[in-house]
Every structure is written in C-alpha cells, then in structure tokens.
PAMI-463111 format. One record per residue: residue in one letter; z, y, x of N, C-alpha, C in turn. Coordinates in pm, whole numbers. Example, Ala and Ser with C-alpha at 12.3 -4.5 7.8 and 13.67 -1.06 7.14 Angstrom:
PAMI-463111
SESE_rest_nup_nnorth_neast_caup_canorth_caeast_cup_cnorth_ceast
SESE_a_780_-569_1319_780_-450_1230_780_-330_1320
SESE_s_708_-225_1285_714_-106_1367_787_3_1290
END
This chain:
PAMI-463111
SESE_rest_nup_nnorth_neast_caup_canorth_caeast_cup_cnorth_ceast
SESE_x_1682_-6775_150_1760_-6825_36_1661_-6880_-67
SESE_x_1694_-7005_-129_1573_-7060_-195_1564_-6990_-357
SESE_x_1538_-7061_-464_1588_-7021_-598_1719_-7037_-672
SESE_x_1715_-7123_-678_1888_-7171_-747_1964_-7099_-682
SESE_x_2026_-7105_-549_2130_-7039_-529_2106_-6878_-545
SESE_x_1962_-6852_-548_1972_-6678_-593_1964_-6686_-694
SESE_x_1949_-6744_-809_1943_-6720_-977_2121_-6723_-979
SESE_x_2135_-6828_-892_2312_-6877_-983_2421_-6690_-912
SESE_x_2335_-6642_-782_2492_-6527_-741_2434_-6450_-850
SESE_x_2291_-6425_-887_2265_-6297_-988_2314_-6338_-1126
SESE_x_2342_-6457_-1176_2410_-6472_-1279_2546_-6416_-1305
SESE_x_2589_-6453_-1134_2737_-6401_-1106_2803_-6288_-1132
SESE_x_2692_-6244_-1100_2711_-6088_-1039_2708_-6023_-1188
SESE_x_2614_-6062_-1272_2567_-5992_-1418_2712_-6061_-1489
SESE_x_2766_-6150_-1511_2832_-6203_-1591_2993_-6212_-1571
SESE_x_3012_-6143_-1395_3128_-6134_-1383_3221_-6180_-1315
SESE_x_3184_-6333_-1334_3202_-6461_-1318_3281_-6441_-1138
SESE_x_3377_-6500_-1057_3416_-6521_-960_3284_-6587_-920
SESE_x_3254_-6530_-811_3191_-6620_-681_3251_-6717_-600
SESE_x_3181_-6837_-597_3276_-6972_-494_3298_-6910_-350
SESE_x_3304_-7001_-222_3366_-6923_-82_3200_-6943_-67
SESE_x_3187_-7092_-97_3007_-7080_-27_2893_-6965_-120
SESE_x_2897_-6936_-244_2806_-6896_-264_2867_-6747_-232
SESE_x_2948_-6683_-198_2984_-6561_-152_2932_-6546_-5
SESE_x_2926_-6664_93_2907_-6630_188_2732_-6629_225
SESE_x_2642_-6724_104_2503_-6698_102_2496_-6561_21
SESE_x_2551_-6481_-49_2492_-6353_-82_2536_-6234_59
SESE_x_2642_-6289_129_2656_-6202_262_2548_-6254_338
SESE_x_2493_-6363_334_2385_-6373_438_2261_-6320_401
SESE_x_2215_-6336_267_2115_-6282_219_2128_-6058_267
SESE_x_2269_-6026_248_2256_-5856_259_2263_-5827_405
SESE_x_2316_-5889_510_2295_-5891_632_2166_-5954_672
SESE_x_2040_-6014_638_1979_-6039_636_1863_-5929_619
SESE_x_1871_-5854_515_1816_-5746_461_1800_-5619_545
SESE_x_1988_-5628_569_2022_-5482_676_1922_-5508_773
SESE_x_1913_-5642_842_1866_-5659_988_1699_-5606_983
SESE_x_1627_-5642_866_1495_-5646_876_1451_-5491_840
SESE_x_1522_-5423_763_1538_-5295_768_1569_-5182_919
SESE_x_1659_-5254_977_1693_-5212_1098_1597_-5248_1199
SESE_x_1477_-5346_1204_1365_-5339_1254_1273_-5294_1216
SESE_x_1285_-5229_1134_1170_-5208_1052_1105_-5125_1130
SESE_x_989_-5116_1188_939_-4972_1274_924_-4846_1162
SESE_x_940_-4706_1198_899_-4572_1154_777_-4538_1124
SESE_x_738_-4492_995_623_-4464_1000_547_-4360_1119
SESE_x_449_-4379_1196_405_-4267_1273_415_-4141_1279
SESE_x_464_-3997_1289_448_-3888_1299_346_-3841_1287
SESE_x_354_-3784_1129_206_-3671_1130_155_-3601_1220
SESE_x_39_-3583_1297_41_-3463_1446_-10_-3373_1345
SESE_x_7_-3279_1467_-32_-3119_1371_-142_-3095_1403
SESE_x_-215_-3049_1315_-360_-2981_1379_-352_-2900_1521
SESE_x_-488_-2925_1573_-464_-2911_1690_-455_-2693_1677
SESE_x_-437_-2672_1739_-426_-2462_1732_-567_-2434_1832
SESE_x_-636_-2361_1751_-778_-2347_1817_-783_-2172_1851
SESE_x_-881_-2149_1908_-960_-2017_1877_-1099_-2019_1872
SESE_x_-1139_-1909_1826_-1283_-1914_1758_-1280_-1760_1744
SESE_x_-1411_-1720_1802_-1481_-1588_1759_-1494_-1535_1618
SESE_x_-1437_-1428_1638_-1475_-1357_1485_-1582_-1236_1489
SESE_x_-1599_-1179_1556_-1694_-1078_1615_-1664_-1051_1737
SESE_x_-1740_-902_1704_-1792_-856_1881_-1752_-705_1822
SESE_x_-1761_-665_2008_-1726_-499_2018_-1797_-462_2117
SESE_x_-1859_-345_2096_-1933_-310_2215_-1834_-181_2282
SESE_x_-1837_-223_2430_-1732_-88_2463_-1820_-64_2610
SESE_x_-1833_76_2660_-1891_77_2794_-1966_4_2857
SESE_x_-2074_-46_2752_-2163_-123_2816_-2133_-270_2783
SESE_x_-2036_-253_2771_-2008_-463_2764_-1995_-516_2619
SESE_x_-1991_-654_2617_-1942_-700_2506_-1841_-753_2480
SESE_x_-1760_-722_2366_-1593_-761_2365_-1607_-897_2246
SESE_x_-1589_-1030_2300_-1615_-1109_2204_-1409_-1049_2062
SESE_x_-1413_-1103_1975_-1276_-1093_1908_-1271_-1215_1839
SESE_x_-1108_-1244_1851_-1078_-1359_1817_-959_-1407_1676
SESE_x_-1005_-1482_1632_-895_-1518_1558_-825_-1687_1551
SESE_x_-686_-1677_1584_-629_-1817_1588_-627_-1883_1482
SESE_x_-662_-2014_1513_-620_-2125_1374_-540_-2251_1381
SESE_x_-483_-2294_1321_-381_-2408_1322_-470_-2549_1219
SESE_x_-545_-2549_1312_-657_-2677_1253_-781_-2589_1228
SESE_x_-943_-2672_1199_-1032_-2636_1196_-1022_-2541_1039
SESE_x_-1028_-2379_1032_-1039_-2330_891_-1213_-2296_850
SESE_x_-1271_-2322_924_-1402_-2329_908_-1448_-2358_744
SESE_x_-1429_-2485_686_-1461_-2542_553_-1404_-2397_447
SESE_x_-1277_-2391_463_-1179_-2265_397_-1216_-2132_421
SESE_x_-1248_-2103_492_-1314_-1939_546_-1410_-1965_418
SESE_x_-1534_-2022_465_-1640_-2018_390_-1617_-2002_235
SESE_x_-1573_-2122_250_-1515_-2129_45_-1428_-2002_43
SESE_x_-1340_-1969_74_-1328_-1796_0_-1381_-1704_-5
SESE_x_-1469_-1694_74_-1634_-1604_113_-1685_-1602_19
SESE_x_-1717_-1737_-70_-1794_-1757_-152_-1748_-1722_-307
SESE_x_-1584_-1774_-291_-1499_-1695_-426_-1528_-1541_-446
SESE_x_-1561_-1512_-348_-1543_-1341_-358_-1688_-1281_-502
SESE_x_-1736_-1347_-542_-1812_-1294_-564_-1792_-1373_-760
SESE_x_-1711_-1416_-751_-1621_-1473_-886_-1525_-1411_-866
SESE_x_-1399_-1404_-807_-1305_-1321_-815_-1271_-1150_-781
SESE_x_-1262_-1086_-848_-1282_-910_-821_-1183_-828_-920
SESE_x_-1183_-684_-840_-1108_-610_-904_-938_-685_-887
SESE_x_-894_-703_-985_-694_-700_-964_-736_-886_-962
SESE_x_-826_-942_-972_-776_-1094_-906_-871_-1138_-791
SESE_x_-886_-986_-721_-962_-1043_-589_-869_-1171_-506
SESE_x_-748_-1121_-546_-668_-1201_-407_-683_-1374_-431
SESE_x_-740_-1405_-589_-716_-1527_-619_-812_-1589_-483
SESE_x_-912_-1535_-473_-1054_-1599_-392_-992_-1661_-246
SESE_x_-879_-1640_-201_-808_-1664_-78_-781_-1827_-60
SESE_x_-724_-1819_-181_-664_-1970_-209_-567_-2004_-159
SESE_x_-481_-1949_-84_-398_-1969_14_-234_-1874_53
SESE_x_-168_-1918_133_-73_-1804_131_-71_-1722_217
SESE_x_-91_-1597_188_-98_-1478_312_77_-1440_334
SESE_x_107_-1426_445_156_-1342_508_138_-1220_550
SESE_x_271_-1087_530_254_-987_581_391_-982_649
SESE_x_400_-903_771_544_-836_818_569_-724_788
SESE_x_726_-711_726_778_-645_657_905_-529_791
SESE_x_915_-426_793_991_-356_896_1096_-385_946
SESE_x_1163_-500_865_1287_-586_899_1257_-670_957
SESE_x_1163_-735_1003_1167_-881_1040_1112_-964_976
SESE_x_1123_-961_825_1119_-1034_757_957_-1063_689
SESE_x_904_-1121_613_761_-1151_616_737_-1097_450
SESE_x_620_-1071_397_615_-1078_281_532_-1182_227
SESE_x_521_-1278_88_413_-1328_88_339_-1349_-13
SESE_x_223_-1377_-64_160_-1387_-165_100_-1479_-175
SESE_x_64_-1598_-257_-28_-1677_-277_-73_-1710_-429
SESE_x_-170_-1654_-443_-278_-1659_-585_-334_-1747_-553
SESE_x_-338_-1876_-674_-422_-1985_-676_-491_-1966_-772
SESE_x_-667_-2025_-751_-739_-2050_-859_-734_-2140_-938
SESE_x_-767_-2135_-1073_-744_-2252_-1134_-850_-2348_-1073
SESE_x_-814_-2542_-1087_-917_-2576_-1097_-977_-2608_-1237
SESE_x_-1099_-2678_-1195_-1139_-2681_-1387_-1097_-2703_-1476
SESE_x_-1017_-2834_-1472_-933_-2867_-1553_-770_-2773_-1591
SESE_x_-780_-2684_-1539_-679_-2612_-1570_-721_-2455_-1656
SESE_x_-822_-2414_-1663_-851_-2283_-1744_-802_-2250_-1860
SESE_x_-808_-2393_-1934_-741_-2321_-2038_-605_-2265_-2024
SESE_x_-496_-2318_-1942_-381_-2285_-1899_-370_-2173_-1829
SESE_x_-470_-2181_-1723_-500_-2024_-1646_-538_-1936_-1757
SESE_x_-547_-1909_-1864_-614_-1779_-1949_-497_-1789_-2057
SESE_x_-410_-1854_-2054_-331_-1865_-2153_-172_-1773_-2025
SESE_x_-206_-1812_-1900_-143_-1755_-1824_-140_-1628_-1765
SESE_x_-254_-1617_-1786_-279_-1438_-1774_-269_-1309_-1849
SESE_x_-285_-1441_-1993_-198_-1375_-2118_-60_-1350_-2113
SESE_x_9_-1368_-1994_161_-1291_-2026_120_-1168_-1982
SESE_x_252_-1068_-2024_244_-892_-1979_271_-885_-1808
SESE_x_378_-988_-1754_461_-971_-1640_342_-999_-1577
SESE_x_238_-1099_-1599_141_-1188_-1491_53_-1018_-1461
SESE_x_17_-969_-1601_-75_-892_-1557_-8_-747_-1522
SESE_x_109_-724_-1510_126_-599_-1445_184_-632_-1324
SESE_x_228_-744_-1276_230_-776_-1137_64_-745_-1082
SESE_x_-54_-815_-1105_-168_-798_-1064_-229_-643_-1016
SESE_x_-172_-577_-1147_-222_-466_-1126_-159_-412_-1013
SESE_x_-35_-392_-1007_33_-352_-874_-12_-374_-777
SESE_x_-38_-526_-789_-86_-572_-638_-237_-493_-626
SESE_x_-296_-466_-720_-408_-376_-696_-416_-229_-643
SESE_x_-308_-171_-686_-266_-38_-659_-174_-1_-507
SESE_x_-113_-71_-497_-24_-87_-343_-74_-259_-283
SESE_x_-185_-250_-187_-191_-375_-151_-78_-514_-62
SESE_x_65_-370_-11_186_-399_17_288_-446_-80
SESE_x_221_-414_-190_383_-440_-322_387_-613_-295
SESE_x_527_-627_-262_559_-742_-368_704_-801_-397
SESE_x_732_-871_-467_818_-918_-546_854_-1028_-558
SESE_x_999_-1143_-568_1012_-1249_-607_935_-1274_-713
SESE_x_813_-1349_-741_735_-1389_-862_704_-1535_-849
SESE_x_771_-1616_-975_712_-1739_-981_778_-1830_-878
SESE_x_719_-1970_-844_727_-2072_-781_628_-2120_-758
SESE_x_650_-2221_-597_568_-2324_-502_489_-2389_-680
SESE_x_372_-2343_-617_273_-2441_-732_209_-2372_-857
SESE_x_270_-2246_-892_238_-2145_-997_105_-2096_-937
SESE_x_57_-2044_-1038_-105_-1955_-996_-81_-1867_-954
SESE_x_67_-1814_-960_67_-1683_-858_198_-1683_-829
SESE_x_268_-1710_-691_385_-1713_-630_389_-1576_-521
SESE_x_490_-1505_-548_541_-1431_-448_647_-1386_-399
SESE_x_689_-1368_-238_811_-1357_-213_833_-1196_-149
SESE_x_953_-1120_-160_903_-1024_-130_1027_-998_34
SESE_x_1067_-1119_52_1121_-1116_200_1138_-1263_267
SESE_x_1009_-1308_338_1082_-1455_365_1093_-1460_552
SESE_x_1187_-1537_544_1306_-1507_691_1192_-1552_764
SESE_x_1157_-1518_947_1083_-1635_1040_1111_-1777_1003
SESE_x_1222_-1845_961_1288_-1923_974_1191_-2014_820
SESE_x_1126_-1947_768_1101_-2000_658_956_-2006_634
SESE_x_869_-1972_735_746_-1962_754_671_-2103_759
SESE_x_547_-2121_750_504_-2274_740_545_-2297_875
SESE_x_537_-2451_870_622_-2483_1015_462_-2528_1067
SESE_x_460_-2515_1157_557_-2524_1309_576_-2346_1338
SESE_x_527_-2300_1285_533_-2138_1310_668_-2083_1325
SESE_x_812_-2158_1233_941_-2129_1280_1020_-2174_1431
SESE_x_906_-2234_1486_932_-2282_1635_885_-2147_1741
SESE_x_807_-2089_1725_812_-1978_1768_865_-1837_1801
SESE_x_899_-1788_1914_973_-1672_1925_907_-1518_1847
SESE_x_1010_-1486_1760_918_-1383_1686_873_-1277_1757
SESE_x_870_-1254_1853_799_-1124_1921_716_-1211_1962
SESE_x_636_-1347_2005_510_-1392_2019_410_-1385_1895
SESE_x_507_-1348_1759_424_-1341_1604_397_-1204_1624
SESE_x_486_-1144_1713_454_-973_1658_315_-916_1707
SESE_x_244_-994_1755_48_-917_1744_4_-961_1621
SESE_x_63_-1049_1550_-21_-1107_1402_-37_-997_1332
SESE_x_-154_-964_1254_-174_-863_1144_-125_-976_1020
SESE_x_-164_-1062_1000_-154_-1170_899_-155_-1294_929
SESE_x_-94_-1365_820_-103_-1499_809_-136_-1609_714
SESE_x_-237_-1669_697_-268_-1737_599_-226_-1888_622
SESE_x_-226_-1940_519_-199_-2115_497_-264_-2172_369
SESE_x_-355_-2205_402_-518_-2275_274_-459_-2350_190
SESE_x_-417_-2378_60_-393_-2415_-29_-410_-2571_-28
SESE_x_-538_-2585_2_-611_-2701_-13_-566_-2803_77
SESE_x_-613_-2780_202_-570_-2869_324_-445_-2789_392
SESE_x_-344_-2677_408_-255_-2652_460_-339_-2613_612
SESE_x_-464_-2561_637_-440_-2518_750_-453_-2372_750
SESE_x_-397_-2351_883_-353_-2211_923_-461_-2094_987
SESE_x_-451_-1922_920_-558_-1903_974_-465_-1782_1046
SESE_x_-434_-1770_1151_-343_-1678_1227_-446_-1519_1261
SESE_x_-437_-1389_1206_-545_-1299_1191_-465_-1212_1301
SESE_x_-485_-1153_1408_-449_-1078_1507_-511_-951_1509
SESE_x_-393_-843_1539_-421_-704_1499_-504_-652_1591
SESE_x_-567_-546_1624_-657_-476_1675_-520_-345_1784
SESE_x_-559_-432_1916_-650_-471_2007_-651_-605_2047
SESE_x_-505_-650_1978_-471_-811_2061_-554_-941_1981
SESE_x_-663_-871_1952_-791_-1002_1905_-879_-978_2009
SESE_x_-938_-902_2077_-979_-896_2190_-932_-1030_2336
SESE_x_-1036_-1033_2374_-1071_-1232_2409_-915_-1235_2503
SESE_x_-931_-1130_2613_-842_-1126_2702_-679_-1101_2641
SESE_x_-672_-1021_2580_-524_-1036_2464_-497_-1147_2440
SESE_x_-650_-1171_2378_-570_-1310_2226_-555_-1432_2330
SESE_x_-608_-1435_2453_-609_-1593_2537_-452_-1576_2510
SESE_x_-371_-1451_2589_-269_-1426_2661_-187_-1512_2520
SESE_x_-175_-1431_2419_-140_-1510_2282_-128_-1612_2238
SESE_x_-252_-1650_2252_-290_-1808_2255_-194_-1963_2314
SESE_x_-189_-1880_2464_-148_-1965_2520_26_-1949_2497
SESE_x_62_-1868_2468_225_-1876_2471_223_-1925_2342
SESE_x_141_-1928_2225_230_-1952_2086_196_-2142_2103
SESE_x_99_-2183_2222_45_-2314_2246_215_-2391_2274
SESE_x_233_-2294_2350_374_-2354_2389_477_-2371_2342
SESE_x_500_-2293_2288_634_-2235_2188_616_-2352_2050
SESE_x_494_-2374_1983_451_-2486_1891_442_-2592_1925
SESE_x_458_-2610_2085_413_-2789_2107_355_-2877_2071
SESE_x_206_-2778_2019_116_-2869_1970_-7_-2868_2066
SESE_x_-96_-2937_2020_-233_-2989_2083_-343_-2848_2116
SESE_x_-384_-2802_2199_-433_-2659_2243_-589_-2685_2239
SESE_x_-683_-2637_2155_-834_-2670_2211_-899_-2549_2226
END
C-alpha cells in the first residue's frame, strides 16, 4: 500500500468519516496482508536446557577401595560452586545462607519441598540491603533460620533478598525438574538453582552419591527430563 491511500483510511478511521467500497477493500488487504506475514512468520528457536552432567565431589575409602561421590548438575555449576566458596568467608553467623546465592530446596514429609533463597546484595544495592535488614521481621526470620536450619515460612517474593516458601508442590519446582517422577527426586538431599545463571546443583544423599547409585540416578532423571546427558 503506497502513502496516500494509507494517510487517507487513517484519517478515516481517526475522524470517523465512512470509508468508500475501494478504500475499505485496500485496508482489508493491507490486515490480511499482515495476518499472512505473521502467519509465516517462523518461531523463535527453543531455549535447550543445559545439558545434566555429573562430576565428582569426593572420595570414600571402604575395604580397600576407592568410592569416587557424586553430585548432579543441570548445566556446568563449576563458576557458582566456587563463587559461594568464596562468599563464605563474607557471609557468617545468621546470614551464612546469603553466600549460596541461589535457591535451595529441602523435602518436607508431605511431599512437598521447602525453600529458601537469600540473595546478596549487589553493589549498587547496599544501601537498600542495610536499610532492609533494618526491619524486625527480616531479622527474626534470620535468626530462626539460624536456630532450626529446617524452619521456614511464606517470606517475601521472586526477587526480594530473602524469599521463602514453606511448602512448594513437585509441580512447582524449577522446570524441567516438574517433568520428573517424584520418587526419582526421592535420593536428593537438596536442591539448588544459582541466582545468577539459573543452573542447577542436584546434592544426593548418602549412600546414593556413591558412583554406582548416582549413575543408576543419573540415568533415569536423564530420561524423565529429556534433556542432553554428558
């Protein structure tokens, strides 16, 4: 459609004015026109998911042998391990948990999960973080969480320096993890999800981190997630 006849229907259209048969039938060609190129439009690509790895966390010595132990991850957490390693020694006492960065998971006797995620400020946020720690609720939640490392509570919202839930369904877990059958979650001791980049650090209870367990693990939650296995 050139200019004139699109200045003169948007005049139309703003002013009220009856449309002729022809210029009614160039603004139907112009919106069927639109539909069509829309309706070709290709989809943006599908995010893939990090690929689900394993990686050694230690060793066990039993009868002579060595027991490598493992812990699953949902993308490389390598960069993230480290960097909270390194928080630890800034964050202590009732805001150890900030040093995590991330959201832990616990299972709760129902089924249901518990969760916590303490964010650090970044720089540009301290003054807000210390003005935030100045409420009473922020700091007697903390302390709790210091005293029962199980307590927790609806606190806050997605994005607060300190969000917690104190029952969230399988169904509500970072995804792809709600694709999974929950008795394949039930060897998890914990579950983390890194703040930063969203990847996953899946922590397996003692014995099923042990190499021969955790493969067995491994490979069914490979499946059940339908993601990329390395």
């Amino acid at each position: 459609m050139n200019s004139i006849p699109t200045m003169a229907l948007v005049f139309a259209l703003i002013s009220g004015t009856a449309l002729s048969a022809s210029a009614a039938a160039t603004l139907e060609g112009a919106f069927a026109a639109a539909r069509a190129a829309v309706a070709v439009r290709p989809a943006p690509p599908a995010r893939p998911f990090p690929p689900l790895m394993m990686k050694v966390e230690g060793q066990r010595h039993s009868g002579g042998r060595t027991i490598n132990l493992y812990v699953i991850t949902l993308g490389d957490t390598t960069r993230q391990d480290e960097a909270s390693y390194a928080r630890r020694d800034t964050y202590q006492g009732i805001f150890a948990r900030f040093a995590m960065d991330a959201a832990q998971y616990t299972r709760n006797a129902d089924g249901t999960w518990r969760m916590w995620n303490l964010r650090p400020p970044k720089p540009e946020e301290l003054d807000r973080w210390r003005a935030y720690l100045d409420r009473r609720e922020v700091m007697d939640l903390l302390v709790a969480l210091q005293k029962d490392p199980a307590f927790a509570e609806d606190f806050g919202a997605p994005g607060d320096f300190i969000h917690t839930r104190g029952h969230v369904p399988p169904a509500e877990l970072p995804f792809p993890l709600p694709r999974a059958n929950p008795q394949t979650l039930r060897p998890f001791l914990a579950l983390f999800q890194y703040n930063e980049d969203q990847t996953m650090r899946l922590e397996l209870a003692d014995p099923d981190w042990e190499e021969g367990r955790a493969q067995v693990v491994f490979e069914r939650l490979s499946r059940e997630l339908s993601v990329e296995a390395h």
